[in-house]
C-alpha positions as CSV (number, residue, x, y, z in Angstrom):
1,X,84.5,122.1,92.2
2,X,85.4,121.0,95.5
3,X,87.0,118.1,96.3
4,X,89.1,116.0,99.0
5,X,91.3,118.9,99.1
6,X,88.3,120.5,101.7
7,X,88.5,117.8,104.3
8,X,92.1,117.5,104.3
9,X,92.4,121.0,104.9
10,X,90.1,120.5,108.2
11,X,92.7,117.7,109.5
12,X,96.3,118.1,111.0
13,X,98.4,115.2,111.4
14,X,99.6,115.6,114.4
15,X,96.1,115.8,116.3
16,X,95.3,112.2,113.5
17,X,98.7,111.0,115.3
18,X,97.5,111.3,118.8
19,X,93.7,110.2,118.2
20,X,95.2,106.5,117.1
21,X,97.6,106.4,119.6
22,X,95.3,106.6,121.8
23,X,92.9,104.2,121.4
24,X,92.4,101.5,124.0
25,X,92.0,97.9,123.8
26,X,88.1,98.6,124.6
27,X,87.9,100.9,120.9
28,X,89.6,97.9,119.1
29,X,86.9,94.9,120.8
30,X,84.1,97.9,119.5
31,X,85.4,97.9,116.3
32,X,85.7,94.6,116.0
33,X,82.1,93.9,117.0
34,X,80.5,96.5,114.9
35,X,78.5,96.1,111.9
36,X,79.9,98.7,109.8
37,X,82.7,100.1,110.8
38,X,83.6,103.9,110.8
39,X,87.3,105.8,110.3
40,X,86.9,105.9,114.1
41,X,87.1,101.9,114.1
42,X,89.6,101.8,111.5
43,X,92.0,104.3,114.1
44,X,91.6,102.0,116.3
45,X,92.0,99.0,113.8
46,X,95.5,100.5,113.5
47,X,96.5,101.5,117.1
48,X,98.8,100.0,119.1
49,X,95.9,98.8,121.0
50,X,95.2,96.3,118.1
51,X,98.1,94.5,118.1
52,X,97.2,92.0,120.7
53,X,93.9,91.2,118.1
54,X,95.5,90.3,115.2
55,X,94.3,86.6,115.0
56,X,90.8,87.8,115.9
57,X,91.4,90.3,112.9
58,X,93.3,87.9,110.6
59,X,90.5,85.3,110.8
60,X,87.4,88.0,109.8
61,X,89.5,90.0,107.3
62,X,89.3,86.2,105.5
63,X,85.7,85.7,106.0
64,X,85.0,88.9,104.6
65,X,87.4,88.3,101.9
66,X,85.9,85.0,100.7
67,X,82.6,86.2,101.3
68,X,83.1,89.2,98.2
69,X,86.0,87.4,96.4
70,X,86.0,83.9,96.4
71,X,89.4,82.4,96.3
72,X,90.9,83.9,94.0
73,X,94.2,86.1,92.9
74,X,94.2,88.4,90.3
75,X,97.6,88.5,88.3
76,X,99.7,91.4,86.9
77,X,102.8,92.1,85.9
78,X,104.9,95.9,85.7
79,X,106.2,97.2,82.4
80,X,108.4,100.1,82.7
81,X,108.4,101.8,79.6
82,X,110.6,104.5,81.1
83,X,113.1,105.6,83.9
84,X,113.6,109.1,82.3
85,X,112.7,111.4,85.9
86,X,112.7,115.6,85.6
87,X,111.9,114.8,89.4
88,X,114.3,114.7,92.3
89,X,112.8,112.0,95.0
90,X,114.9,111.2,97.9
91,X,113.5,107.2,98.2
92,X,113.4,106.4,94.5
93,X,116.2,105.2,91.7
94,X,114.8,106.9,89.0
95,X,115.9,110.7,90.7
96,X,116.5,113.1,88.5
97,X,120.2,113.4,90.5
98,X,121.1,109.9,90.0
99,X,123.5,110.8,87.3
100,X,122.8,106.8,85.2
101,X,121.7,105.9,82.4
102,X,117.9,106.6,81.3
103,X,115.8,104.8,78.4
104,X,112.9,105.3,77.1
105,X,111.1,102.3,74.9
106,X,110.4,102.3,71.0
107,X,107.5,100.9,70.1
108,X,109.1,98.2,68.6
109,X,110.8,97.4,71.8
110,X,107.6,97.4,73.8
111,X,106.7,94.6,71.7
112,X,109.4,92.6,72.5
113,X,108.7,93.0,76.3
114,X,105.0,92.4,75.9
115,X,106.4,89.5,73.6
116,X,107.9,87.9,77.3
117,X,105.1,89.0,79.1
118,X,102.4,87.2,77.0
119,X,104.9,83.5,77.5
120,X,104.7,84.0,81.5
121,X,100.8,84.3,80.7
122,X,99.7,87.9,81.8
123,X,96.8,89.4,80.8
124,X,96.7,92.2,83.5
125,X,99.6,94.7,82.8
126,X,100.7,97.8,84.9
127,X,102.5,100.6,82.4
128,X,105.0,102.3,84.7
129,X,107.4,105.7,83.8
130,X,108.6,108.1,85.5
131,X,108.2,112.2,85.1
132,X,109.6,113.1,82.3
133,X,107.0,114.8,80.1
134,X,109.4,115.4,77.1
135,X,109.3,112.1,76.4
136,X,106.9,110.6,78.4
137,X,103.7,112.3,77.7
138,X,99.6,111.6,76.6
139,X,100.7,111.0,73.1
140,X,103.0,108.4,74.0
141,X,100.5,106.8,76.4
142,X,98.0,106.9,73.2
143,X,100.4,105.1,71.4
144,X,101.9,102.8,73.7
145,X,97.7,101.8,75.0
146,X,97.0,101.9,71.0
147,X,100.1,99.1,70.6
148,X,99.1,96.7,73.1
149,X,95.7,97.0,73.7
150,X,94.8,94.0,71.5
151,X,96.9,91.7,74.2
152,X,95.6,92.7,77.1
153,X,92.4,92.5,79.0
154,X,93.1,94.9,81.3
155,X,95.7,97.8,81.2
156,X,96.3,99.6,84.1
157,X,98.8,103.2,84.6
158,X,101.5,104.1,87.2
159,X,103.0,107.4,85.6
160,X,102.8,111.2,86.2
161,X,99.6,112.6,87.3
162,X,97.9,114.4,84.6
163,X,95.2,116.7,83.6
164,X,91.4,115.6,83.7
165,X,91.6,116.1,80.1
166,X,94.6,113.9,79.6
167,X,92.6,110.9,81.7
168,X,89.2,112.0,78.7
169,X,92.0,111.4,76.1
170,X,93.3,108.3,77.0
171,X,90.1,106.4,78.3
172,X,88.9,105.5,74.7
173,X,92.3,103.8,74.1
174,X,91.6,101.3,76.9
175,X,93.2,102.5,79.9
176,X,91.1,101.0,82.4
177,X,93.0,102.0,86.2
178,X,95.2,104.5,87.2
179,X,97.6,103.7,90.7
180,X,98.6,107.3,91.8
181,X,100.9,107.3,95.6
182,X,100.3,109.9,97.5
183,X,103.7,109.0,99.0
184,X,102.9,110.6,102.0
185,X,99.8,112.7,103.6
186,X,102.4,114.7,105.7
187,X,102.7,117.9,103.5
188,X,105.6,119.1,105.2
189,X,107.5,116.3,104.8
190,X,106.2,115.4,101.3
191,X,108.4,118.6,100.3
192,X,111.3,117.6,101.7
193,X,110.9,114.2,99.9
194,X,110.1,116.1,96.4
195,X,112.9,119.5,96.1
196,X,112.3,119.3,92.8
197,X,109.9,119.0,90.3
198,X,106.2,118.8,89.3
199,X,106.1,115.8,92.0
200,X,106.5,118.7,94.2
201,X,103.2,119.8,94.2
202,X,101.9,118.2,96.6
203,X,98.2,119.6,95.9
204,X,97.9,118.6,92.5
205,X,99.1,115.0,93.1
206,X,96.8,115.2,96.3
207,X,93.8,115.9,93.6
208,X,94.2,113.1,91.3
209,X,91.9,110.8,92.3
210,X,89.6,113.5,92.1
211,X,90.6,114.3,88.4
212,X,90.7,110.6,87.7
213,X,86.9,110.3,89.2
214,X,85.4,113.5,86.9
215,X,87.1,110.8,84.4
216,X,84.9,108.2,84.7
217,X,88.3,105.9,85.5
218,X,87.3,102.3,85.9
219,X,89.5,101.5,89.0
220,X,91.4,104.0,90.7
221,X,94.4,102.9,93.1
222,X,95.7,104.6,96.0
223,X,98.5,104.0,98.5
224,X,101.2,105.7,100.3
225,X,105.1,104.9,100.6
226,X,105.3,102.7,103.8
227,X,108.4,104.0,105.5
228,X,109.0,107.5,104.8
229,X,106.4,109.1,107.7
230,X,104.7,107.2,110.4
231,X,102.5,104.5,108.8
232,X,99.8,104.6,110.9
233,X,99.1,108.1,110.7
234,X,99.3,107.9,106.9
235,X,97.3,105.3,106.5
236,X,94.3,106.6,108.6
237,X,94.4,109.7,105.8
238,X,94.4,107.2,102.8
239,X,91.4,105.3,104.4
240,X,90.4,108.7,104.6
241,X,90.4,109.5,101.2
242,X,89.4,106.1,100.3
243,X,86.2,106.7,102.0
244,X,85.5,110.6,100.5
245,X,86.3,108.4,96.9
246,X,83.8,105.6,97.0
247,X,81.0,108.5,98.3
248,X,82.2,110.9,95.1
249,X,82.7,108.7,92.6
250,X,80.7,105.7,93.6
251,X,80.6,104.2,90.0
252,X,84.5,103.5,90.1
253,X,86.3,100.8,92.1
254,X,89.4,101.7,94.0
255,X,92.1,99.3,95.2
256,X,94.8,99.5,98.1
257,X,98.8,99.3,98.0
258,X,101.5,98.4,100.4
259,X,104.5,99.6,99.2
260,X,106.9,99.4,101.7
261,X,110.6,101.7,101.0
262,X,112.8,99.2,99.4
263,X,116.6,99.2,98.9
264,X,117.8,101.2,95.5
265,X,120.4,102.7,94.0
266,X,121.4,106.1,95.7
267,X,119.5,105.1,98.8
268,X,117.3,106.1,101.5
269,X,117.2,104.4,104.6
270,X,113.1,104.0,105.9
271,X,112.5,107.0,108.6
272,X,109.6,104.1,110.3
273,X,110.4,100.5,110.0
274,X,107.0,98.5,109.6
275,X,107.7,95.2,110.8
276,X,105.7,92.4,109.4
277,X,103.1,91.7,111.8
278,X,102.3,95.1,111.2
279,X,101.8,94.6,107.7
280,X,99.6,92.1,108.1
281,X,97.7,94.2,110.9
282,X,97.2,97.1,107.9
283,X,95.9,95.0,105.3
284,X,93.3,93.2,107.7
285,X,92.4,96.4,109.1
286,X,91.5,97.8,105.6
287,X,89.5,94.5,104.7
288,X,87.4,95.2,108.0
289,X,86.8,98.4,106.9
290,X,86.1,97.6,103.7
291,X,84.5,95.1,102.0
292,X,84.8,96.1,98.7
293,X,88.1,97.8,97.9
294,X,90.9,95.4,96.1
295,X,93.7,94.9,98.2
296,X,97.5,94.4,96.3
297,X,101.1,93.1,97.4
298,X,103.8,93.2,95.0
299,X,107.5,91.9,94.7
300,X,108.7,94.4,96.9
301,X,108.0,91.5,99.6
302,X,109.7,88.4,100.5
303,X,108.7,84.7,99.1
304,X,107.6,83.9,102.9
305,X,105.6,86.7,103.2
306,X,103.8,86.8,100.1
307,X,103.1,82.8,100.6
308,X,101.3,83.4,104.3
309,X,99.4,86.4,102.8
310,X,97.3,84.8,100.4
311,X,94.5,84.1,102.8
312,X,94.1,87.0,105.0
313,X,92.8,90.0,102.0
314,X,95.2,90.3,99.4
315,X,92.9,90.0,96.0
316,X,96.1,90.8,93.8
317,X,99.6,90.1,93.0
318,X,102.5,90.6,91.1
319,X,105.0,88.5,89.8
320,X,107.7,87.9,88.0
321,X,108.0,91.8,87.8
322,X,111.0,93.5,86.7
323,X,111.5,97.3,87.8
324,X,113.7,98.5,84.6
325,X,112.5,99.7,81.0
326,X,113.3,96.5,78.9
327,X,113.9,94.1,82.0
328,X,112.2,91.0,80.3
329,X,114.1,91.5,76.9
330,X,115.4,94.3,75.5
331,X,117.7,95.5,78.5
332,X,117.8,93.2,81.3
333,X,120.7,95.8,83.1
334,X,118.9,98.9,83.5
335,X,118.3,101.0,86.0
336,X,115.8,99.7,88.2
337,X,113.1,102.2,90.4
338,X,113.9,99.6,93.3
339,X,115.0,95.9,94.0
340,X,112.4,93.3,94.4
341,X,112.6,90.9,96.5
342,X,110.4,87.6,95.5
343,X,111.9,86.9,92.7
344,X,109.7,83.4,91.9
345,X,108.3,83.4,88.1
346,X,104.9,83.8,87.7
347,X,104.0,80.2,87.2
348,X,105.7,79.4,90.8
349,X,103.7,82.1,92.1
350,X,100.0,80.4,90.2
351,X,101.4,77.1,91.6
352,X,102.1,78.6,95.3
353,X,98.5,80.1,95.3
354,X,97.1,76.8,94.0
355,X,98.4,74.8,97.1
356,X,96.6,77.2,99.7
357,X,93.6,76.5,97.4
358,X,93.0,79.8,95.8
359,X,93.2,80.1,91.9
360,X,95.4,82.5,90.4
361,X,93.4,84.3,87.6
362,X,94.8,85.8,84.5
363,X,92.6,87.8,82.9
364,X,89.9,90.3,84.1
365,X,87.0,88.8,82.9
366,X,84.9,91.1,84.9
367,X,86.6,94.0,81.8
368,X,86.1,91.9,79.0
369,X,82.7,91.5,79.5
370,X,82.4,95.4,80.2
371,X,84.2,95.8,76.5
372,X,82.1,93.4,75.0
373,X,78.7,95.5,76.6
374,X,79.9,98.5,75.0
């Protein structure tokens, strides 16, 4: 079967590169004034070009926002279940040649975490691991989804990529959205980013979504690693693949990250620096471009930023998070995949969105009632 693989073998970056560069101030006011809006207008969306429009941008991305959304947050939390890594990744602390300690939760340490997590009030948890598939494998998954699925409304995955069959598996045990990175689109580069292991492949990560679509995946989340290639460029290819997504597997949702390189231990210093008004520019751009996709912001972002973000497209949020397997209880000292920096607790966060006059929901009522249909 064929699948995004085919158009991004028609596309070279570098050709991508120059086509946004090169959009004018007259491509942005177009795209601005169109009624749908095409990958050509989301180019130009994130030119250069743009920049002098972000206020003009900023103020429909939150008409268009309220319009599908309402005013509203949805809340999750991370639980890393494991930092075990067979992968060598030159931007993450959980490489395989960062020579620290590794853990791997028991069951009965799971429970302790979601023990925490139930207190601050979640409903929404993201399982996170890395690649280690001696330890961290479906039957785990099956085990850990069949543990905590009674306190949770919605479960969603950030792990290894896996087989179609694996996503068949583990759909009946309530795993409701997978987040798979692309990292980056550059395939050169992605290689020198992954020397080693099955994160190398850059095509069979690239055909996830795909895999997780054939699935029948309730939501399916994409984003790149802001700061290890040229953001602009990389971003064009997720809106890219976005766009083949919603066509293919149009029963699905999908939802947007910004994940931008954060500091860790061993180190890699961002090869593109996205400043914050840049930021900002990317998410509204997406919201123009799309109406429908779920846009997310995590701790990996300052308390200032996170508090003036609220009303321009974010539809989701972290808090509270901890990057480490037993962070909330069992463990509070290990190794972390990176450092987060809003610390607040959840309930600051619910009582920072409640001041701008959103609501900060808990649980996905929208898959409860899905559950209860079935």
């Amino acid at each position: 079967m064929s699948g995004f693989n085919d158009i991004f073998e028609q596309c070279s970056w570098d050709e991508t590169s120059r086509s946004i560069y090169s959009k004018t101030a007259a491509d942005v006011e177009r795209a601005l004034s169109a009624r749908r809006r095409t990958l050509e207008d989301f180019k130009a969306l994130i030119s250069p070009a743009a920049a002098p429009y972000l206020e003009q941008m900023a103020q429909i991305s939150q008409q268009l926002t309220l319009k599908r959304f309402g005013r509203v947050v949805q809340m999750y939390v991370p639980l890393y279940l494991s930092n075990e890594c067979n992968n060598i990744c030159t931007y993450c602390g959980f490489s395989y040649d960062n020579k620290v300690k590794r853990k791997t939760l028991s069951p009965m340490e799971i429970m302790q975490e979601v023990a925490v997590i139930k207190e601050m009030g979640f409903d929404h948890v993201l399982l996170v691991t890395g690649e280690a598939n001696q330890s961290v494998h479906t039957d785990y998954f099956k085990k850990v989804l069949e543990l905590i699925g009674p306190h949770f409304s919605h479960i969603s995955m950030e792990v290894q990529p896996l087989d179609l069959t694996d996503y068949e598996e583990l759909r009946p045990y309530g795993l409701n959205t997978v987040l798979v990175y692309q990292e980056t689109y550059h395939e050169e580069d992605y290689k020198k980013h992954h020397p080693k292991g099955k994160k190398s492949n850059f095509q069979y990560r690239l055909e996830t979504p795909d895999r997780l679509g054939q699935a029948g995946i309730h939501k399916i989340g994409l984003g790149v690693l802001i700061g290890l290639e040229d953001w602009r460029t990389d971003s064009f290819y997720t809106a890219m693949h976005l766009d083949y997504l919603e066509k293919t597997y149009w029963q699905s949702k999908y939802s947007i990250s910004f994940p931008r390189l954060r500091p860790f231990s061993g180190g890699l210093e961002p090869k593109v620096v996205m400043n914050d008004r840049e930021l900002v520019q990317l998410i509204c751009a997406y919201r123009l471009f799309n109406e429908e996709v779920e846009l997310s912001i995590s701790t990996r972002e300052s308390n200032l930023f996170r508090d003036n973000i609220i009303k321009l497209g974010i539809t989701a949020m972290s808090a509270g998070s901890k990057t480490n397997p037993g962070g909330y209880a069992v463990e509070p000292q290990s190794l972390e995949q990176f450092e987060i920096s809003d610390e607040r607790s959840a309930l600051e966060i619910a009582e920072m969105i409640s001041k701008q006059g959103y609501e900060a929901v808990w649980k996905d009522w929208d898959n409860a009632l899905r559950e209860e249909l079935k």
